[in-house]
N, C-alpha and C positions, 0 to 999 in steps of 0.2 A: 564735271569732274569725274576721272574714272578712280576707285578704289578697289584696294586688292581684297582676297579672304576676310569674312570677317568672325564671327563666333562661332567655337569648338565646341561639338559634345562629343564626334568618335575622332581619334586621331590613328591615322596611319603611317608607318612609320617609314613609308616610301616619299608621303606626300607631306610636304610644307603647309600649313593651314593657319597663317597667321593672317592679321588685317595690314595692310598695306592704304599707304597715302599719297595720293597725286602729287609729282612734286614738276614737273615741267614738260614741256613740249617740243623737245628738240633732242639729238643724242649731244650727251654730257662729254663724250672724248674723253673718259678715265683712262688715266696710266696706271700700268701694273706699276707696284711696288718693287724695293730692291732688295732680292733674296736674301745679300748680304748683312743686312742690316736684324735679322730676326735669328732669333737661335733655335724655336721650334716649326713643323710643320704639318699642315693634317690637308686629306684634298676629299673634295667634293665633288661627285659626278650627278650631272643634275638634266632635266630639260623642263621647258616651263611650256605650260599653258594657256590660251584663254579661253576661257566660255566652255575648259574642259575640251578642248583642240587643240595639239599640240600644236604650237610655234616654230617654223623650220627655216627660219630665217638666221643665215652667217652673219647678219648685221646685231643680233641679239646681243646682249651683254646682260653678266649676273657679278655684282660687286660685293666684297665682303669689309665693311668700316668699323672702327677700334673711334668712336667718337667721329674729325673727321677727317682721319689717316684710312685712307685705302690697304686695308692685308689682302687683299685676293681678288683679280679679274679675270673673268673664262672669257675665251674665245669659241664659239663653237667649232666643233672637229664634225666632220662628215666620215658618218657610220652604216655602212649597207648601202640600201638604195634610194641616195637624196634625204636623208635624216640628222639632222643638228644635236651632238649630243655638250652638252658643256662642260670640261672639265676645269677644274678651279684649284688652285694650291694657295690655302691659306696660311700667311706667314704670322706667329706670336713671340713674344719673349715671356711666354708663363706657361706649363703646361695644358694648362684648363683655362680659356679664357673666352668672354662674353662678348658676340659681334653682330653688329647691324648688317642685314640684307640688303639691298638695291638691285631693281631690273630694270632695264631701258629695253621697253618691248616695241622694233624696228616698225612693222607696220600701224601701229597706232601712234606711233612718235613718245611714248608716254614712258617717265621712269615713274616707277612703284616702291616706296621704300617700305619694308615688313618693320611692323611695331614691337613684332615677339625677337628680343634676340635666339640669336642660334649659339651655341656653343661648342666652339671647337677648342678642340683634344687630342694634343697629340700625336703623332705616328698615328692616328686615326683617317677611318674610308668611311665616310658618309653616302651608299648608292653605288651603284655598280650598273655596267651595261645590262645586266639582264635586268635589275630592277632597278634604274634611276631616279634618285631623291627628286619629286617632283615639284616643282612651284609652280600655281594654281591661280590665276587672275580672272576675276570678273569687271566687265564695264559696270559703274555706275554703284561698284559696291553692293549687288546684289545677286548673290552667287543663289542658284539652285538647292533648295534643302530636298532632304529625303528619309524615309523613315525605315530600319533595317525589321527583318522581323521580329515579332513578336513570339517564342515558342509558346507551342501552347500549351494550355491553362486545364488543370484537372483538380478537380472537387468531390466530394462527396452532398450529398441534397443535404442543405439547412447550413453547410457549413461556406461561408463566404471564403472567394477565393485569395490568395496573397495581391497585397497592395502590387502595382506595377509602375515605376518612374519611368515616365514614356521618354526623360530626358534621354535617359540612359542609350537610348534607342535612335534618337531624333540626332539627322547629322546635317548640322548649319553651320556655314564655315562665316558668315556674316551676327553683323552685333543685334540685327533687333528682335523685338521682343513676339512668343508668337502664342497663339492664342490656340486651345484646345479644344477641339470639339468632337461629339460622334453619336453619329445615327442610334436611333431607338431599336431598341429590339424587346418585345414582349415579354420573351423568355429571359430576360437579364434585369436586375435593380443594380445602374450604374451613375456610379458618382467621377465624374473627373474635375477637379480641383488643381488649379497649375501643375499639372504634368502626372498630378499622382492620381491613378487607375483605379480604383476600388469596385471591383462586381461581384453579387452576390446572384445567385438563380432563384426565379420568379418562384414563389410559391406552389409547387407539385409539379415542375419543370425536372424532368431528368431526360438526358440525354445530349446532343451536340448541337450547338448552335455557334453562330460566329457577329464579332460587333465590330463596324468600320470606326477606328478612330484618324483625326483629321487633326495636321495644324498649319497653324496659318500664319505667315509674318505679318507684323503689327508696323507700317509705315507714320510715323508719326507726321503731321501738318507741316511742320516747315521741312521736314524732307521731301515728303509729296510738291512741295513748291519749289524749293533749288532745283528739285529736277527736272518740273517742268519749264520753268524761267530756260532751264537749257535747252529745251524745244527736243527732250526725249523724253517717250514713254516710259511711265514705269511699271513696272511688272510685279504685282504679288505672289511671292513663291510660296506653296503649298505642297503635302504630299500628306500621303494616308497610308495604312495598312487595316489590312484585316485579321483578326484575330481570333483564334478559335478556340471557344470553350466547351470542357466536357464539363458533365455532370451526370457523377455514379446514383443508383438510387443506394438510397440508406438500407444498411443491413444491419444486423443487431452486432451493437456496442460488447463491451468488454465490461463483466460484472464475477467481483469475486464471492466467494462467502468466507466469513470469517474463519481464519487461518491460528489455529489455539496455542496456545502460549505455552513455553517449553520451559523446567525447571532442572537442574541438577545438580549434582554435589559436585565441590573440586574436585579436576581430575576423571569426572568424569565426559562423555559425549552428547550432544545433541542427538536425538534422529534428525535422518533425513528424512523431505518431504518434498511431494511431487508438486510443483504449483500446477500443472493441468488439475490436478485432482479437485483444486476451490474455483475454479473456472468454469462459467457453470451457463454463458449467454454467444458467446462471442460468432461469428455469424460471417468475418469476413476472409481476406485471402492467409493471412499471415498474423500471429500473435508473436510479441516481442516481452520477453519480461526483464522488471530491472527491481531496485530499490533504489531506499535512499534511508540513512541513519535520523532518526530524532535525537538532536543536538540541544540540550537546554541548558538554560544562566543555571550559575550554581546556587545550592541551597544556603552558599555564605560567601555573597559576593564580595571581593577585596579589588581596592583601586587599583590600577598600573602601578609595576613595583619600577624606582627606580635606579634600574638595574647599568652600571659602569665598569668600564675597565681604568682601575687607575692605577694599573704598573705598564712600564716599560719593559715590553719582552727582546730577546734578541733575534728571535728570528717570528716569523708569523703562515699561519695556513687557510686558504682560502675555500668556502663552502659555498654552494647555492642550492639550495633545499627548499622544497615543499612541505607546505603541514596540512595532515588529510584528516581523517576521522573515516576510514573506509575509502578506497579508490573515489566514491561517487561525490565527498563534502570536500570542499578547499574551506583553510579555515580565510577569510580574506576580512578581516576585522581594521580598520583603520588604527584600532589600539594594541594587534598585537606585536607581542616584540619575543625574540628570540634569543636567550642566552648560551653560551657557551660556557662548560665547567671542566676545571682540571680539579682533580683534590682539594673538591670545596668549592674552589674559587672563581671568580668570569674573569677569562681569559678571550673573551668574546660576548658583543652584542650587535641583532641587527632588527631594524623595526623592519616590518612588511613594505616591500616595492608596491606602489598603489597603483599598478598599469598590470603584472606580470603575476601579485600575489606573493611572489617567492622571497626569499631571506638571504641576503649576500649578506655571509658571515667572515671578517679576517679574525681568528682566530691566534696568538699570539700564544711564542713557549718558546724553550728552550732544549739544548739536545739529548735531554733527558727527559724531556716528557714524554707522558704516555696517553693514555687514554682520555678522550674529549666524551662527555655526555652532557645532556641539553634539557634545560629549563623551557618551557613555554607559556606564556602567559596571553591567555585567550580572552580578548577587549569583549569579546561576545556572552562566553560564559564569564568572565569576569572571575576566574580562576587560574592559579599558578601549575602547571603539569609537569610530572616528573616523565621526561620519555625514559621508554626501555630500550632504544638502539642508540649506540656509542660507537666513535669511532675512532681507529689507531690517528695519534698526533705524528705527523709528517711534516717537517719545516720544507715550506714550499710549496706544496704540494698542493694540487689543483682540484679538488671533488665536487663535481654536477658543474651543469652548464643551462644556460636558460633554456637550451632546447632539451637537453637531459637531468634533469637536477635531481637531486638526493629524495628521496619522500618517505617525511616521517608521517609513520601512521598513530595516530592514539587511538584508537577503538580498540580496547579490547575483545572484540568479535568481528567476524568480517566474513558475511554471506557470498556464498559462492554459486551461482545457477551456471550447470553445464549446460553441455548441447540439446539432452533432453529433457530439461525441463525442472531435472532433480536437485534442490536447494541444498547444500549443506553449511552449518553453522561454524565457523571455521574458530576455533580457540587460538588469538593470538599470544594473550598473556595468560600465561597457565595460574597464573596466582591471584589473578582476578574474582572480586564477589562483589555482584550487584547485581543491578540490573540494566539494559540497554533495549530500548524499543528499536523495532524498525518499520516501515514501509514498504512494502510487496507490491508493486505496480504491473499492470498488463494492458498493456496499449497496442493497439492497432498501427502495422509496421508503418501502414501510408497516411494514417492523419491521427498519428500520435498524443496531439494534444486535444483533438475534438473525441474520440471515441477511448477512453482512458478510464482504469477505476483503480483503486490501491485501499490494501487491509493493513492495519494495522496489527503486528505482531509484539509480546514481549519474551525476552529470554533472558534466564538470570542464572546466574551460579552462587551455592550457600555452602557455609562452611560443614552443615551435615544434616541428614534426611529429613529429621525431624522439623527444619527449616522448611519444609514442603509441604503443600496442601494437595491431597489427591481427589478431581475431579472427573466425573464420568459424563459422556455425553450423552446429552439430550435433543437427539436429532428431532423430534415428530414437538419439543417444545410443552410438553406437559408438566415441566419441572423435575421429571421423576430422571434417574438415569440411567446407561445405561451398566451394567457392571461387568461388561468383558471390554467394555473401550474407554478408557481413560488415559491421564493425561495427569504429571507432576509440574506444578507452577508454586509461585512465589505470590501472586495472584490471581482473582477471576480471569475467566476465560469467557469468549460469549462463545456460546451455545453448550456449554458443561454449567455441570450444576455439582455439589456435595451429594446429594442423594443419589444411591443406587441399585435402587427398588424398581426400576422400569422393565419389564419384561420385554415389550413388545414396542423398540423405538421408532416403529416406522410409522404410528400415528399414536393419535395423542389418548382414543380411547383403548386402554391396556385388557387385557384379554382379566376376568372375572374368575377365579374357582369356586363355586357353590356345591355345598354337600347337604342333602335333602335328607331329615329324618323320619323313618315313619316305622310307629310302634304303637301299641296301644297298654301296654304295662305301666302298672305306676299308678300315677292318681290325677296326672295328665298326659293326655296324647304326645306323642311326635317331641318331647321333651327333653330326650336323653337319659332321661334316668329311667330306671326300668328294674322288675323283677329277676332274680337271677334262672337264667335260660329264656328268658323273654325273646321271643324274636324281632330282630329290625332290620327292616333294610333301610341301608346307604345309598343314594344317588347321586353320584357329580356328574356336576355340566358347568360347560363354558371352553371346551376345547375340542380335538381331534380324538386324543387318545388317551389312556389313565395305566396306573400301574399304582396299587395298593401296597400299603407293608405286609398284607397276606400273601402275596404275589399275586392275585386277582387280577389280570388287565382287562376289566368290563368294568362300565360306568358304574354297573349297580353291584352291589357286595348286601350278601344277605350272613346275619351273624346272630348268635346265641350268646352271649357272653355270658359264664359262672357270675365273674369277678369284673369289677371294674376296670375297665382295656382303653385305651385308647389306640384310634386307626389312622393313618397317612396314607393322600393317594397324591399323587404327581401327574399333573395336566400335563401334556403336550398341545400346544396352540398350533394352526397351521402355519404361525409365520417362523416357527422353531422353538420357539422359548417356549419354559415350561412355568411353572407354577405349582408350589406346594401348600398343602393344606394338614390339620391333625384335629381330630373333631374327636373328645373324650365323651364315652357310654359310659356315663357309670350305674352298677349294679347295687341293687338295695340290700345289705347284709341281716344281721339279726342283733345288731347292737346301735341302738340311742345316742347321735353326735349330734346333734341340737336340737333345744330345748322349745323350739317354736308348736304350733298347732298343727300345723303341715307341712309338708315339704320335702326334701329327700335327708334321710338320717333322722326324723322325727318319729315319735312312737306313734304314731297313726298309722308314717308311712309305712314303718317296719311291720308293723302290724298286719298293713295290707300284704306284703309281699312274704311273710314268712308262712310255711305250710303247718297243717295239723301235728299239735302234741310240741310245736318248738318252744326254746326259752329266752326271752328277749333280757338282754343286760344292758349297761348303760356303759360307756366311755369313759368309767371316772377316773379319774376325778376333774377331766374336762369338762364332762358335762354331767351334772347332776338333777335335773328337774326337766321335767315334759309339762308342758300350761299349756290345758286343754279348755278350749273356746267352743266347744261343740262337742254333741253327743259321741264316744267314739262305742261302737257296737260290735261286742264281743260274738262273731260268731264262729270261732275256733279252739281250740283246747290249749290253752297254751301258757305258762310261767312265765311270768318277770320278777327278775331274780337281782339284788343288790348284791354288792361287794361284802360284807360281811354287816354283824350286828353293829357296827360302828361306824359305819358306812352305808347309812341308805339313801337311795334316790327319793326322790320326792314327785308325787303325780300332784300338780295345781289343776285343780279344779275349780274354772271361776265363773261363775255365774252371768257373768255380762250379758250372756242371752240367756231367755226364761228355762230353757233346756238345755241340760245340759249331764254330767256323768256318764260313768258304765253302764251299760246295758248289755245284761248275757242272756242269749239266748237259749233257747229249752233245750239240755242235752250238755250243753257246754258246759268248760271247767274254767275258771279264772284263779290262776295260784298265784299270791303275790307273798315272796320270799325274800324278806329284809325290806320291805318297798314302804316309802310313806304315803300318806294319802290327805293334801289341804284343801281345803273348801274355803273358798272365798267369796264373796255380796249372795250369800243366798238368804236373802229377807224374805224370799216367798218358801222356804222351807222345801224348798224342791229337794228328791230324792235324790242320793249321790250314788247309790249302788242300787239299780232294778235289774228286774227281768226273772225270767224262769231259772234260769242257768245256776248255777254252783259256782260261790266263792270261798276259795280254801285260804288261809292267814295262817304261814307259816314262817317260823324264829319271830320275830317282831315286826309288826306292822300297828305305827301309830298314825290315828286319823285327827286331825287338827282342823279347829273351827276356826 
């Protein structure tokens, strides 16, 4: 038995490629049909082949059957030199009507009936001499397959290449089934599973290699036996291709750093910002940037409202629209639904088309309506939205089409990257306060979804400044920040911090000002406090350069102070920032402000630092008493003097150590003028006033045990 075409994967639209069934062995003698009887007609110019050899036989016939009424029989016509070509005029009474094939192909005696009907149409040409609709016969039902190419295949290393359906490729005009196979190759980790192609490159593989895939028709047993019971060979058809794979080596990925969050008051502007500028890895031919809005449920989700039109309008207006959230989100919720409002009321509703996303809205009024605006209720957020774009009510009138539809944005913000690179924050509703995150993406133009990284951004608008937190960055991460770059948000930001103490943010250890004191006045060293004209010098270090409040620009500053002064010097560090410091001298006067043993303002200290013949007084009525813990030793000429008789200071004198009181030395005068004088734990009867020297007691001085 010989059968026609059997199974389609490419069709051509020259060639017929249906399966065809043996039906006899002898010519049939078909009569043409009667013209008269049909009221439409379409013609077909055809030539047929076998084994893919044209057939040039005037004995040929191609029949075209309506069940088993004959519409159409060619005769071959001779065309050029000694070539059959068929012309056919098929007769219908419907304009589009469904017809069986037949061919009686003269030298194998054999008619062939095609199982696909054909479909003729009308005032329609089916094939033309220069391309004639071909029909295509194999003996035995076993036409030739072949495989078309394969374009080739480009990867970057690690990343597996796109699946490939060899169906798609593979051209079998017969039914059976075929089997895939293909040569090994080192350089590839390949899977093929019925028809689908899967390869990945071998481990540290970069470069060009190529993998032979094969298939095979699959003759099932009893077919293998009817044909040979016929005493003919059968023949396994096969065909292969070669297919060639690149593989790029890896270059570096796409890596941002975080991109800081922008705050402002209504009414006012975002900056712009460069995204090359947080891009900071990227290593290949082309960077692409984009985003995409964070869309979340609301913080008081309400169920689907059920939203109706229940008046009769008298005339109606037709919408098809989009609902976006930024050009990049469709909202595409199974639950959302779209209203239409006139003053007040829905005048319209459409649920979401669940293939296309979009909102066919008829929207119904009358000739005095005016303006349509729109409810949305989003099954996702689970929230009711008021849009802000309305549109003029037109009875009839036709707005968006599924290839152009209407598109309602709700984002109140809506980022904008131009050509180079420079993002701006676009304000769509001016009256907007919140806040709305986004996502900043940069992906690699050629394998976008394998070399990919995205920052998350927030921006908010407040109804006034003090809604804002002002953060500084902290580039080098030490917490500190910096205070010439900052940043207004609603929120943190990473890599800002509250603090803006950082001098030096390009690492994390901050440049130090140290000011060195060195004196020997006083009653200790390098202490700061000091006699008056004492001399000290000051030392800073920890930077480049200095400039002092005396105008000094050298590290070291030498000083005399009368009085007690305080000095500022201002560092300069190499990496620009400065640093300020204020280190207080204070100078020892001739008056008693506290009442300790030692110390600076204490009568000892005062003592020490005041010169021959001075008179020491006391701070009163702050401070009234000196308690003295150790011997203090008069070796200068000098008065201490109280506020009046009514008014004296008091000198304690306490014994805690075995020694202890005045001691004036030979030559010396000790005048004490209004001053008292207490003695306290002296059980051993120790002296309170010795020495050679002179004590003169003038206005009153009382001494208490």
């Amino acid at each position: 038995m010989n059968l026609f075409i059997a199974k389609i994967k490419i069709l051509y639209s020259a060639m017929l490629i249906v399966l065809t069934t043996w039906l006899s062995g002898q010519n049939p003698n078909w009569q043409a049909p009667v013209s008269s009887a049909y009221t439409f007609t379409s013609n077909v110019i055809s030539i047929v082949q076998l084994n893919d050899i044209r057939s040039n036989n005037p004995d040929d016939r191609v029949a075209f059957f309506v069940g088993n009424e004959l519409r159409g029989l060619s005769k071959p016509v001779m065309v050029g030199s000694n070539l059959y070509v068929h012309f056919i005029t098929v007769y219908a009474n419907q304009a589009v009507e469904m017809m069986d094939i037949k061919i009686y192909h003269k030298i194998t005696n054999e008619v062939y009936e095609l199982t696909t009907p054909f479909q003729a149409v009308a005032q329609n040409i089916v094939g033309s001499l220069a391309a004639p609709f071909i029909l295509n016969a194999y003996p035995e039902n076993n036409a030739p397959i072949s495989i078309l190419n394969v374009p080739n295949q480009q990867t970057i290393e690690g990343l597996a290449f796109l699946p490939i359906d060899m169906l798609n490729y593979l051209v079998q005009p017969d039914p059976f089934d075929v089997a895939w196979t293909y040569t090994p190759n080192p350089n590839l980790v390949v899977s093929l599973v019925e028809g689908i192609l899967n390869v990945q490159g071998a481990t540290g593989f970069v470069g060009q290699t190529s993998l032979t895939v094969r298939a095979t028709e699959l003759l099932t047993a009893p077919q293998l036996s009817h044909e040979n019971n016929g005493s003919r060979n059968v023949v396994i058809q096969s065909a292969q291709t070669n297919i060639i794979f690149n593989i790029t080596a890896l270059y570096p990925g796409t890596a941002l750093n975080p991109i800081p969050n922008q705050g402002i008051v209504v009414g006012g502007q975002f900056a712009t910002f460069d995204l090359d500028d947080y891009e900071y890895q990227y290593g290949g031919p082309y960077l692409q940037y984009g985003y995409y809005p964070i869309v979340l449920e609301s913080m008081d989700p309400i169920s689907q409202p059920e939203w109706i039109v229940d008046t009769l309008y008298k005339n109606t207006m037709s919408i098809t629209s989009k609902i976006v959230f930024t050009p990049s989100y469709v909202f595409n919720h199974e639950n959302d639904v779209l209203a239409a409002m006139i003053d007040g009321q829905i005048h319209g509703v459409a649920k979401r088309d669940p293939i296309s996303s979009l909102f066919h809205i008829s929207v119904g009024g009358s000739d005095n309506t005016n303006m349509i605006s729109f409810k949305f209720y989003s099954g996702f957020r689970k929230e009711i939205i008021t849009l802000y774009d309305s549109i003029p009510y037109k009875a009839y009138d036709i707005i968006g089409s599924p290839d152009l539809p209407i598109c309602f944005d709700l984002s109140p913000l809506r980022p904008m990257i131009d050509a180079n690179r420079v993002t701006t924050i676009a304000i769509i509703d001016t009256s907007w306060i919140g806040i709305q995150d986004f996502v900043f993406t940069a992906a690699d133009s050629l394998y976008p979804s394998y070399l990919f990284a995205g920052r998350q951004a927030s921006f908010c608008v407040v109804a006034q400044s003090s809604d804002l937190v002002t953060l500084y960055a902290d580039a080098d991460g030490d917490g500190l920040g910096n205070p010439n770059v900052y940043i207004q948000v609603c929120l943190g930001s990473v890599g800002y911090v509250t603090d803006n103490t950082d001098c030096d943010d390009t690492t994390p250890i901050n440049p130090v000002l140290v000011i060195d004191i060195a004196e020997t006045s006083g009653t200790s060293d390098n202490d700061g406090f000091i006699c008056s004209s004492a001399p000290v010098t000051l030392t800073a270090s920890g930077g480049q350069s200095y400039l002092w409040s005396t105008g000094a620009a050298t590290a070291v500053l030498n000083i005399s102070p009368l009085t007690s002064s305080t000095y500022t010097v201002t560092m300069t560090h190499a990496s620009g920032c400065q640093r300020t410091k204020t280190i207080q001298i204070s100078v020892e006067g001739i008056v008693v402000t506290q009442s300790g043993n030692d110390g600076f303002g204490s009568l000892r200290q005062v003592f020490n630092c005041i010169t021959e013949g001075s008179t020491i007084t006391y701070d009163q009525p702050t401070t009234n008493t000196s308690i003295l813990t150790a011997p203090l030793l008069i070796n200068k000429n000098i008065k201490i003097k109280g506020l009046n008789t009514m008014s004296r200071p008091l000198i304690q004198i306490d014994y805690i150590n075995p020694e202890n009181g005045l001691s004036i030395t030979n030559t010396k005068v000790l005048e004490l003028d209004n001053v008292d004088i207490s003695i306290n734990n002296n059980t051993n009867g120790f002296a309170t006033i010795s020495g050679m020297g002179q004590l003169i007691i003038k206005s009153i001085t009382i001494v208490k045990q």
